[in-house]
C-alpha positions as CSV (number, residue, x, y, z in Angstrom):
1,X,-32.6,-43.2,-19.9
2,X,-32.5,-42.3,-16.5
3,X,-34.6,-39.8,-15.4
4,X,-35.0,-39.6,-11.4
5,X,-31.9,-40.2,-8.9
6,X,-31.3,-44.0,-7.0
7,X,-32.5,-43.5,-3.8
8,X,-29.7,-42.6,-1.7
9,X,-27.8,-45.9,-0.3
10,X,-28.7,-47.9,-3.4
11,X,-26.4,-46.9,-5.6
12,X,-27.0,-45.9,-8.9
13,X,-28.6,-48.8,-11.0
14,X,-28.1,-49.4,-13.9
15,X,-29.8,-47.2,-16.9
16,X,-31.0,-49.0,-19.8
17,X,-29.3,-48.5,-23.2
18,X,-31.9,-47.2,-25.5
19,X,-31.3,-44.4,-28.0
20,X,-31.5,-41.9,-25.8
21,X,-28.8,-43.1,-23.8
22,X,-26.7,-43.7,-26.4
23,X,-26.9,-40.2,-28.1
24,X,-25.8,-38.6,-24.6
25,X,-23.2,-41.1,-24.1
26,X,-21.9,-40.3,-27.7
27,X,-21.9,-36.8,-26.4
28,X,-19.8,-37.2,-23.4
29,X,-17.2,-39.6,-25.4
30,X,-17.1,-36.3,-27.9
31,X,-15.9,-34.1,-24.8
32,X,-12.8,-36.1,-24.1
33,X,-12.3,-36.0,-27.8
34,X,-12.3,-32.3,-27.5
35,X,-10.5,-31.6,-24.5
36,X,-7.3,-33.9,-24.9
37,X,-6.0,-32.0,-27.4
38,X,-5.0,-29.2,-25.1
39,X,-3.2,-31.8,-22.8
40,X,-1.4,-33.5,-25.6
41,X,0.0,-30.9,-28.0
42,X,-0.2,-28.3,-25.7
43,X,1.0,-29.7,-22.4
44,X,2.9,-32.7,-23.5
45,X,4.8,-31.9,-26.9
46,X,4.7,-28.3,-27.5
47,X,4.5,-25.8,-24.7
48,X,7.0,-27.0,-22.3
49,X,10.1,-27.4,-24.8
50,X,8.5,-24.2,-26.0
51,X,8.2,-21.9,-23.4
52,X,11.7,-23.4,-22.1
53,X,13.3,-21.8,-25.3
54,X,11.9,-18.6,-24.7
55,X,12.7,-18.9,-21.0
56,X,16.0,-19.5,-22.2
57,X,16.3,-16.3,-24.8
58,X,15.5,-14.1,-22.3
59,X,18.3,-15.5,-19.5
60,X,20.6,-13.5,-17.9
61,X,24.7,-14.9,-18.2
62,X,23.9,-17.1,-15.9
63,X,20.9,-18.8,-17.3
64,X,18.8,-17.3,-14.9
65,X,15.6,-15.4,-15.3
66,X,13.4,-13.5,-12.5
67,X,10.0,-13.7,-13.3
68,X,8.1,-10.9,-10.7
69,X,11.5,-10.6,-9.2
70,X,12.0,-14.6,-8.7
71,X,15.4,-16.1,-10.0
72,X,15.1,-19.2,-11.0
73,X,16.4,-21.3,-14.0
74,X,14.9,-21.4,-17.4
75,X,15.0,-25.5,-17.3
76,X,12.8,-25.1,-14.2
77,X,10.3,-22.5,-15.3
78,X,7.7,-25.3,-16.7
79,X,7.9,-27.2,-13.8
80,X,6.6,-24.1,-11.5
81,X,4.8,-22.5,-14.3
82,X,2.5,-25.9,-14.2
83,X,2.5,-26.0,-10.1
84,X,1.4,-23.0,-9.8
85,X,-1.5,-23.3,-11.9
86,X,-2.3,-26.5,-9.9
87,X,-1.9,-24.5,-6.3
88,X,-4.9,-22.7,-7.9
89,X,-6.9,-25.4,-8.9
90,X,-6.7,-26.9,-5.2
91,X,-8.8,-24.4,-4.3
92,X,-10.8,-23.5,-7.8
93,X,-12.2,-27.2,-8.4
94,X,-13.9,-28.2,-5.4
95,X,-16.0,-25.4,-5.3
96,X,-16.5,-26.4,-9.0
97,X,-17.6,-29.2,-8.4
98,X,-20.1,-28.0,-5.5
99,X,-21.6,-25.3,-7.8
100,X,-21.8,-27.7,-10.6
101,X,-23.9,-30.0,-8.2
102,X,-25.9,-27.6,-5.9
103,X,-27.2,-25.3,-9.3
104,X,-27.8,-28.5,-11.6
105,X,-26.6,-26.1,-14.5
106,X,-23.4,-28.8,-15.9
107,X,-24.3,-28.0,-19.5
108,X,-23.7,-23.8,-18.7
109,X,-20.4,-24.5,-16.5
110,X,-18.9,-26.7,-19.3
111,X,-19.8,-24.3,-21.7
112,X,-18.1,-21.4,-19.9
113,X,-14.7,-23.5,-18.5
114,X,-14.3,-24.8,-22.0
115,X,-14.8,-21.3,-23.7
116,X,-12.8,-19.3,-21.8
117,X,-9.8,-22.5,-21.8
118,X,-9.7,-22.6,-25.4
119,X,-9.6,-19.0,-25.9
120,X,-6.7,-18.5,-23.8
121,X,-4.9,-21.6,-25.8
122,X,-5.8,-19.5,-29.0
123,X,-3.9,-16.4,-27.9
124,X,-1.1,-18.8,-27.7
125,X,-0.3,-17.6,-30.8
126,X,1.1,-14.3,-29.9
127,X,3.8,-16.1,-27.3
128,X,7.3,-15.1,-28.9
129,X,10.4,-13.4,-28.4
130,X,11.3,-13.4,-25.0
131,X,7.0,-13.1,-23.4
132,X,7.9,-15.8,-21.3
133,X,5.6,-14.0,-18.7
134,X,2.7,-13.6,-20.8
135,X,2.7,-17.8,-21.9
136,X,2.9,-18.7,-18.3
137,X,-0.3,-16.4,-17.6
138,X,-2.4,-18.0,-20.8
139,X,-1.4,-21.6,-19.5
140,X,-2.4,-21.0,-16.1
141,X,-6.0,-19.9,-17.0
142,X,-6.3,-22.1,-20.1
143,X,-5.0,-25.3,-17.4
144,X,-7.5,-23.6,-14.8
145,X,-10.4,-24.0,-17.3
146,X,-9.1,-27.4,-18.4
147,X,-9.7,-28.9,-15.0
148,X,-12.8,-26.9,-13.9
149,X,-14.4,-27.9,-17.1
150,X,-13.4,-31.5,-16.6
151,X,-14.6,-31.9,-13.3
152,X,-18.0,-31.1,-14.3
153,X,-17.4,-33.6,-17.3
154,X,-16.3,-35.8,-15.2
155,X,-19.6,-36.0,-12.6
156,X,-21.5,-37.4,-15.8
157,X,-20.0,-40.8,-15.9
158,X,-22.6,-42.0,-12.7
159,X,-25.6,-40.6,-14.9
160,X,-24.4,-42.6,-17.5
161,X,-23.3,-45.9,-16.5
162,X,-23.9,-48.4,-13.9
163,X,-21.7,-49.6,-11.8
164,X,-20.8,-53.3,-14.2
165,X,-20.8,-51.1,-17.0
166,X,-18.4,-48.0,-15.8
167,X,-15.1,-49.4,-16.5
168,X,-15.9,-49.9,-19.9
169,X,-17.8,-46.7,-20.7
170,X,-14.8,-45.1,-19.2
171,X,-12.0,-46.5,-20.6
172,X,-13.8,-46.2,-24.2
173,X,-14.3,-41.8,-23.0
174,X,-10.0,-42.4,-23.0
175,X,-9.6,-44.2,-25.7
176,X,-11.4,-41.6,-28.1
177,X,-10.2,-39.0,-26.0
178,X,-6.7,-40.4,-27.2
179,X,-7.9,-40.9,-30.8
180,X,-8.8,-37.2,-31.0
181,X,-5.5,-36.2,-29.8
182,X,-3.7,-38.2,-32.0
183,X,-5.4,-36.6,-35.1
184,X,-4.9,-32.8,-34.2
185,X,-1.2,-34.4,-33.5
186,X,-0.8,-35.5,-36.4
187,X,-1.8,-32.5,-38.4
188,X,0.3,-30.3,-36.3
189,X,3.5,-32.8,-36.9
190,X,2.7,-32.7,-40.3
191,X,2.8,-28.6,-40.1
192,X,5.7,-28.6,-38.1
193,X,7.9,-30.6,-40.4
194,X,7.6,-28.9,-43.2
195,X,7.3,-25.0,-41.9
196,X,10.4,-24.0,-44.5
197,X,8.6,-25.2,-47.2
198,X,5.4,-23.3,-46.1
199,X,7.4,-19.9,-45.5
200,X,7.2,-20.1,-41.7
201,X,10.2,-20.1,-38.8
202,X,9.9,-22.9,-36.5
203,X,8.4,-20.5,-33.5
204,X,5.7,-19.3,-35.6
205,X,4.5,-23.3,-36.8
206,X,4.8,-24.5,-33.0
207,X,2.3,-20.9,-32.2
208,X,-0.2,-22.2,-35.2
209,X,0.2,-25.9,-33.7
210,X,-0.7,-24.1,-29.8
211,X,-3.6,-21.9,-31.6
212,X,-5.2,-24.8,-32.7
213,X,-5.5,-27.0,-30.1
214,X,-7.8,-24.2,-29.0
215,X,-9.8,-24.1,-32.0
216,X,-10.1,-27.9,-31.8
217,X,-11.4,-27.5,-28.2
218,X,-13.7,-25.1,-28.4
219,X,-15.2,-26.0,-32.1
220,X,-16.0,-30.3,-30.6
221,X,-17.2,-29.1,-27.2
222,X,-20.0,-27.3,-29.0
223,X,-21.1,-31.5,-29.6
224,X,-20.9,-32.5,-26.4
225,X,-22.9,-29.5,-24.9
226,X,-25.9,-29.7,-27.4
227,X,-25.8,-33.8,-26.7
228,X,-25.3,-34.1,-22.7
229,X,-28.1,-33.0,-20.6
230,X,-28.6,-31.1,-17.0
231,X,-30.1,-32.9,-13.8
232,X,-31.8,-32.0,-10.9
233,X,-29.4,-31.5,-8.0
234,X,-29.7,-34.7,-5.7
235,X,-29.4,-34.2,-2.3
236,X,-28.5,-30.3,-1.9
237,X,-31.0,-27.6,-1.6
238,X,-31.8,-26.3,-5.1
239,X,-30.4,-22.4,-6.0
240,X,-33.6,-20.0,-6.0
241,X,-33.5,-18.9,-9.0
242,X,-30.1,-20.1,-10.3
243,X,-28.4,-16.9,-9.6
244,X,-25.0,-16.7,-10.1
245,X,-24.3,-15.1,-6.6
246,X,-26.6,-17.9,-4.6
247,X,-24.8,-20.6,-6.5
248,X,-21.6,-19.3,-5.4
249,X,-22.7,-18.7,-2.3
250,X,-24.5,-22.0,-2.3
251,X,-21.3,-23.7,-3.3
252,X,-19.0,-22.2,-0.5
253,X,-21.9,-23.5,2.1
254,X,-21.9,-26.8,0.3
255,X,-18.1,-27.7,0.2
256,X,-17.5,-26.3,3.6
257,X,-20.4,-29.2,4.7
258,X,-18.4,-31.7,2.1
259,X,-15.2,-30.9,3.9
260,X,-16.9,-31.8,7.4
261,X,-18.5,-34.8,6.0
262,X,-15.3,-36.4,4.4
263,X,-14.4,-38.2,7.8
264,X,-17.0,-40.4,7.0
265,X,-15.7,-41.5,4.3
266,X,-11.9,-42.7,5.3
267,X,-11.7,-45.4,2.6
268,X,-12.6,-43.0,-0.3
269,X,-10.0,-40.5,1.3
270,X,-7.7,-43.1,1.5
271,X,-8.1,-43.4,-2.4
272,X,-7.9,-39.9,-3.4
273,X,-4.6,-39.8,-1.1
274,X,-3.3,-42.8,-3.1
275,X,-4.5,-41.9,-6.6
276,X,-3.2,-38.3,-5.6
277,X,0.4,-39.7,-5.6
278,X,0.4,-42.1,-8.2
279,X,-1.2,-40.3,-11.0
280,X,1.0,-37.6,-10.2
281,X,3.8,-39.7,-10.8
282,X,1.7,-40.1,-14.6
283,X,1.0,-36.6,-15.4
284,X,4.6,-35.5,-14.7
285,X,5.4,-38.2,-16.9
286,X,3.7,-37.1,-19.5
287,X,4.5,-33.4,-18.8
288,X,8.1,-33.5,-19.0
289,X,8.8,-36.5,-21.3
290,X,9.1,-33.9,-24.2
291,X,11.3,-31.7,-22.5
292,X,14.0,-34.6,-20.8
293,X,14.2,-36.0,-24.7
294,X,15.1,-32.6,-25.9
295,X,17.4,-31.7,-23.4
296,X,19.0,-34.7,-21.7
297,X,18.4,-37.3,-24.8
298,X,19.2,-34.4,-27.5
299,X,16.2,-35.6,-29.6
300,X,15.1,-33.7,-32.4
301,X,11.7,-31.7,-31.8
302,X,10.0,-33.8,-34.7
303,X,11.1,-36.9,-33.0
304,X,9.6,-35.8,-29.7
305,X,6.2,-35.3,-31.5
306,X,6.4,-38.1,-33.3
307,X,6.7,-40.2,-29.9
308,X,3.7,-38.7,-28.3
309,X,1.8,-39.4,-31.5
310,X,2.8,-42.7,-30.9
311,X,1.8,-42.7,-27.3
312,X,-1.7,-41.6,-28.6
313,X,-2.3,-44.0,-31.0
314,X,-0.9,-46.7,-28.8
315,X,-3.2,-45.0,-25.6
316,X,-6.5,-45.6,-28.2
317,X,-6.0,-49.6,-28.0
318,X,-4.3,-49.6,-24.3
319,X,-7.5,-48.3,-22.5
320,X,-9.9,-50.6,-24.1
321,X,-7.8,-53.6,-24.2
322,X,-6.7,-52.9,-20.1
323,X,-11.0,-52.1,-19.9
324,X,-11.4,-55.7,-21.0
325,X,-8.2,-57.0,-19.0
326,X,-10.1,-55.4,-15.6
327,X,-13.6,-57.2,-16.6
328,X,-12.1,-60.5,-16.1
329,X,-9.9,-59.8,-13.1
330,X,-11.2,-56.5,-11.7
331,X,-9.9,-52.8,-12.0
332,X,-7.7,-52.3,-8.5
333,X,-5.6,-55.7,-9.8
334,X,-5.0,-54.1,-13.0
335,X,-4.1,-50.4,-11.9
336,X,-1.7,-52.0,-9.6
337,X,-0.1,-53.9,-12.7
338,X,-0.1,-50.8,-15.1
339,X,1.7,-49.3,-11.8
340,X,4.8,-51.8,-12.0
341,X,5.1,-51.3,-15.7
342,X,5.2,-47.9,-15.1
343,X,8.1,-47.7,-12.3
344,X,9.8,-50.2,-14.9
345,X,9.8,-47.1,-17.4
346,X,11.3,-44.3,-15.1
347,X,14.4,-47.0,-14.6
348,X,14.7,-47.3,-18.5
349,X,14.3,-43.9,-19.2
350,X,16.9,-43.0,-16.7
351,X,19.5,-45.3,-18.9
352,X,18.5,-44.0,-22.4
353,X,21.1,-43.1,-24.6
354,X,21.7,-39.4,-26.3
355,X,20.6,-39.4,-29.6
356,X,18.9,-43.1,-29.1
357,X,15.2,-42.4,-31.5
358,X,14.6,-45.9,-31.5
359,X,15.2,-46.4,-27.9
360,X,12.6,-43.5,-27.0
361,X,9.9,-45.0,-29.5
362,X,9.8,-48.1,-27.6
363,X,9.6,-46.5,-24.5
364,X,6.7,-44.5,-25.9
365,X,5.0,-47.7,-26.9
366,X,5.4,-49.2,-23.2
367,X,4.0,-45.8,-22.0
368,X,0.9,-46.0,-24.7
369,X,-0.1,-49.4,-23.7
370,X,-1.0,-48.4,-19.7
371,X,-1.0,-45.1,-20.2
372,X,-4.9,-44.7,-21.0
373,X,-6.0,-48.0,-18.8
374,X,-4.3,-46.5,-15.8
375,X,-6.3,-43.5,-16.2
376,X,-9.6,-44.9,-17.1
377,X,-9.7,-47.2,-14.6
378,X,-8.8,-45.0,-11.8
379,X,-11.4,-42.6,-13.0
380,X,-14.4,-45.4,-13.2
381,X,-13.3,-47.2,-9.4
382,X,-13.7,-43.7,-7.9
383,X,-17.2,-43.0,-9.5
384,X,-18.0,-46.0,-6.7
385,X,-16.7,-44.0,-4.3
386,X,-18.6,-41.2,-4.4
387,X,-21.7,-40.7,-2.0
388,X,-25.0,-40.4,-4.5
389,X,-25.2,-36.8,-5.2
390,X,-21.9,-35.3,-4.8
391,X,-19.9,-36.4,-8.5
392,X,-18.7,-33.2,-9.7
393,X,-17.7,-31.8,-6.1
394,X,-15.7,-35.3,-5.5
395,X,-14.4,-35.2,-8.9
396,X,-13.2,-31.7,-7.9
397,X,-10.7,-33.0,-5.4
398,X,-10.0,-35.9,-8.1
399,X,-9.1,-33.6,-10.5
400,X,-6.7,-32.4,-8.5
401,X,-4.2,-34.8,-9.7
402,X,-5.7,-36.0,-13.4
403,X,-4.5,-34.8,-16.6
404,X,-2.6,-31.9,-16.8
405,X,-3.2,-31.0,-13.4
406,X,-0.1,-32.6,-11.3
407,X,1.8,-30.2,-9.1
408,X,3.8,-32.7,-6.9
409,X,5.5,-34.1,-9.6
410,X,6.6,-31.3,-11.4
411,X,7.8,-29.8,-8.6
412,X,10.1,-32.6,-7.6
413,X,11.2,-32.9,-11.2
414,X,12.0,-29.1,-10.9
415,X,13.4,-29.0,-7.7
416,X,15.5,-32.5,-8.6
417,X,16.8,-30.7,-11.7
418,X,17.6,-27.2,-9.8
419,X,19.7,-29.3,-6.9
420,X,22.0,-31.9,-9.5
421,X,21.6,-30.1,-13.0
422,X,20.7,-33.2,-14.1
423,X,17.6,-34.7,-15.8
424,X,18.6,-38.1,-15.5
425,X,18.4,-38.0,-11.7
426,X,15.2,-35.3,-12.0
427,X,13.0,-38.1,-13.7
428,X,14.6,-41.0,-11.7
429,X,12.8,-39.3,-8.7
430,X,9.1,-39.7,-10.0
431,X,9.6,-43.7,-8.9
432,X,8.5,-42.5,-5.5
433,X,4.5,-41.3,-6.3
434,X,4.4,-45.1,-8.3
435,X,6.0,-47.1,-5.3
436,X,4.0,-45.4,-2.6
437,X,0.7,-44.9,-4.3
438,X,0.8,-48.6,-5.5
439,X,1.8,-49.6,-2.1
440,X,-1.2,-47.3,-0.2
441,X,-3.7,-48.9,-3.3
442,X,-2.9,-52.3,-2.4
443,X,-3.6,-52.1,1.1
444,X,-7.4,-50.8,0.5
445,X,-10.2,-52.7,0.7
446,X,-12.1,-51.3,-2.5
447,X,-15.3,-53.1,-1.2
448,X,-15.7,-51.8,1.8
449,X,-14.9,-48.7,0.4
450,X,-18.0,-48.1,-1.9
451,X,-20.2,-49.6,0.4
452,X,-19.3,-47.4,3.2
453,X,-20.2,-44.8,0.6
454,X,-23.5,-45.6,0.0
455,X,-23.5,-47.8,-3.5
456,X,-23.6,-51.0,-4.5
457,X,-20.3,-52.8,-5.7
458,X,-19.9,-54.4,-9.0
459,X,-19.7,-58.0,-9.3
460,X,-16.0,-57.7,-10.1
461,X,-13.3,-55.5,-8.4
């Protein structure tokens, strides 16, 4: 176990794997069991088609409706309902990060985020009739607290791993991450399909199937909090006293220095600028995929959860077989791969047929299989990128664009659908964040890049 920081320029070596080790390692995989529940059945299957239907309940004749005096249409409301609560996250997880990293109290801030997330997905529950208003203010908290909580997850992975062991430890964080969210799917698809027969209405079993992502969340993250431990902060003046106000304070005075100090580090910005656009073009995937199948595709809603189940269980052996593909030919070749494959899906999606199950199933498999190595291995190559000391304040810009937290996307999925009614042409548009984030990828040198920020490369890239 690791117990004192690589001196800075070295790079983190690599910690041995006794039991110690292990048990926190179990502990982080147990987070990203916890935590992907709220981006799969609440993000991906059930909120958006969800919170469209209500949306669309409380329309005007014009299918219109003018939330704080904004008219806008109720097939576009989950698109800015999610961007919004991104805008706030570009400037909520950075200063995360530089609290989490200045006061050394991880175990407390993942505590908190996680708490407060998952009770806001709880009150889900009480979303119905036409409180189209009061879902949209429970998923912008709860999605706050999902990325603020997973920044500080997040800054572990350095602790935890070396830098030959990262893509694997990573990918296998995804793939049970994936595992978890398949299970909780599961349940809720077996709920959902048989509601009549349990005396519910089809709103009430999709608020039971919201409610207990939260539970899910919060009940696992009690795991991963006893199991993970704090460190001393590396290369920040410690908070006297680890007041709440001198953290903040603290972290203000450390991010503004962060923000100065990025022009040192082009390359890793150059990263972060890339990633930024084509894992944008992933999460908006994800995000809308349930809503284009029930309204362009006219897919049935157990169909459309029966997809993303697949996607899950698919995801689980994806991100460890694409962790193994990247150990023989290095992690940038094989994002850059999962990156065609995943502009080849926006073209078949856009030439699906109505009513075509099998057709969206397969596309669900492609979408499984890179789905989780994209991810993974984006997340592990930027751990190299970080200077020693500063995870969770660079995973606070990363997060800006991870899972569940994409704002480009939806808005040009939103705005696509507003201008041509169309959500053929609205999901044809995402092509662009693959192209030029694969293109901007490809041109960076990703050795260079973590030596210029102060580690030691892997033996493969």
């Amino acid at each position: 176990m690791t117990t004192a920081p690589p001196a800075t320029g070295a790079g983190p070596a690599d910690p041995p794997v006794d039991r110690a080790l292990k048990r926190e390692r179990f502990g982080w995989y147990s987070y990203d069991w916890a935590m992907s529940v709220f981006n799969t059945s609440v993000t991906t299957v059930f909120l958006a088609p969800y919170l469209t239907s209500i949306a669309e309940s409380a329309a005007d004749a014009d299918g219109r409706i003018h939330p704080l005096g904004i008219s806008v249409p109720s097939g576009s409301y989950f698109g800015y309902v999610l961007s919004l609560s991104v805008v706030l996250q570009v400037l909520v997880l950075p200063l995360t990060g530089a609290i989490a990293d200045r006061s050394g109290r991880k175990r407390q801030l993942l505590a908190a985020f996680a708490t407060l997330g998952s009770l806001c997905t709880m009150a889900m529950f009480f979303v119905a009739d036409e409180r189209y208003l009061l879902g949209a203010a429970l998923f912008v908290v709860a999605n706050l607290c999902f990325g603020a909580a997973t920044v500080v997850y997040y800054s572990w992975l350095p602790d935890l791993a070396g830098p030959d062991e990262r893509d694997a430890v990573s990918s296998r964080g995804w793939a049970i991450g994936y595992l978890g969210g398949a299970l909780l799917l599961a349940l809720s698809l077996g709920l959902f399909t048989n509601y009549e027969s349990l005396g519910l209405t089809e709103g009430e079993a999709v608020r039971i199937c919201l409610a207990s992502a939260g539970v899910w969340w919060a009940g696992f993250t009690v795991v991963s909090v006893t199991l993970l431990r704090n460190r001393r902060p590396r290369d920040v003046e410690p908070v006297a006293g680890g007041r709440s106000a001198g953290a903040l304070a603290g972290g203000f005075r450390q991010l503004g220095a962060t923000l100065r100090d990025l022009r040192r580090y082009r390359l890793t910005l150059w990263f972060l600028a890339a990633y930024l656009l084509f894992n944008d073009g992933v999460q908006t995937v994800i995000g809308v995929s349930a809503q284009y199948g029930k309204e362009q595709l006219e897919l049935s809603q157990t169909t459309l959860v029966s997809a993303i189940l697949l996607v899950q269980v698919v995801a689980f052996f994806g991100a460890l077989a694409l962790g193994r593909i990247a150990a023989h030919v290095g992690a940038k070749r094989t994002i850059l791969w999962a990156l065609v494959v995943w502009t080849g899906v926006l073209v078949i999606a856009y030439f699906l047929q109505a009513g075509a199950a099998l057709q969206f199933y397969g596309l669900a498999t492609i979408i499984g299989f890179v789905l989780g190595g994209t991810q993974a291995l984006s997340r592990s190559l930027f751990s190299q990128l970080i200077p020693p000391g500063r995870e969770a304040e660079y995973f606070g810009f990363y997060e800006i664009s991870d899972r569940g937290t994409s704002w480009l996307g939806p808005f040009l999925f939103a705005l696509t659908y507003q201008l041509t009614e169309s959500y053929r042409y609205a999901i044809f548009s995402l092509i662009f964040f693959f192209v030029v984030g694969g293109i901007m990828l490809a041109k960076l040198n990703i050795r260079q890049a973590i030596i210029e920020a102060g580690n030691t490369p892997p033996e493969r890239l």
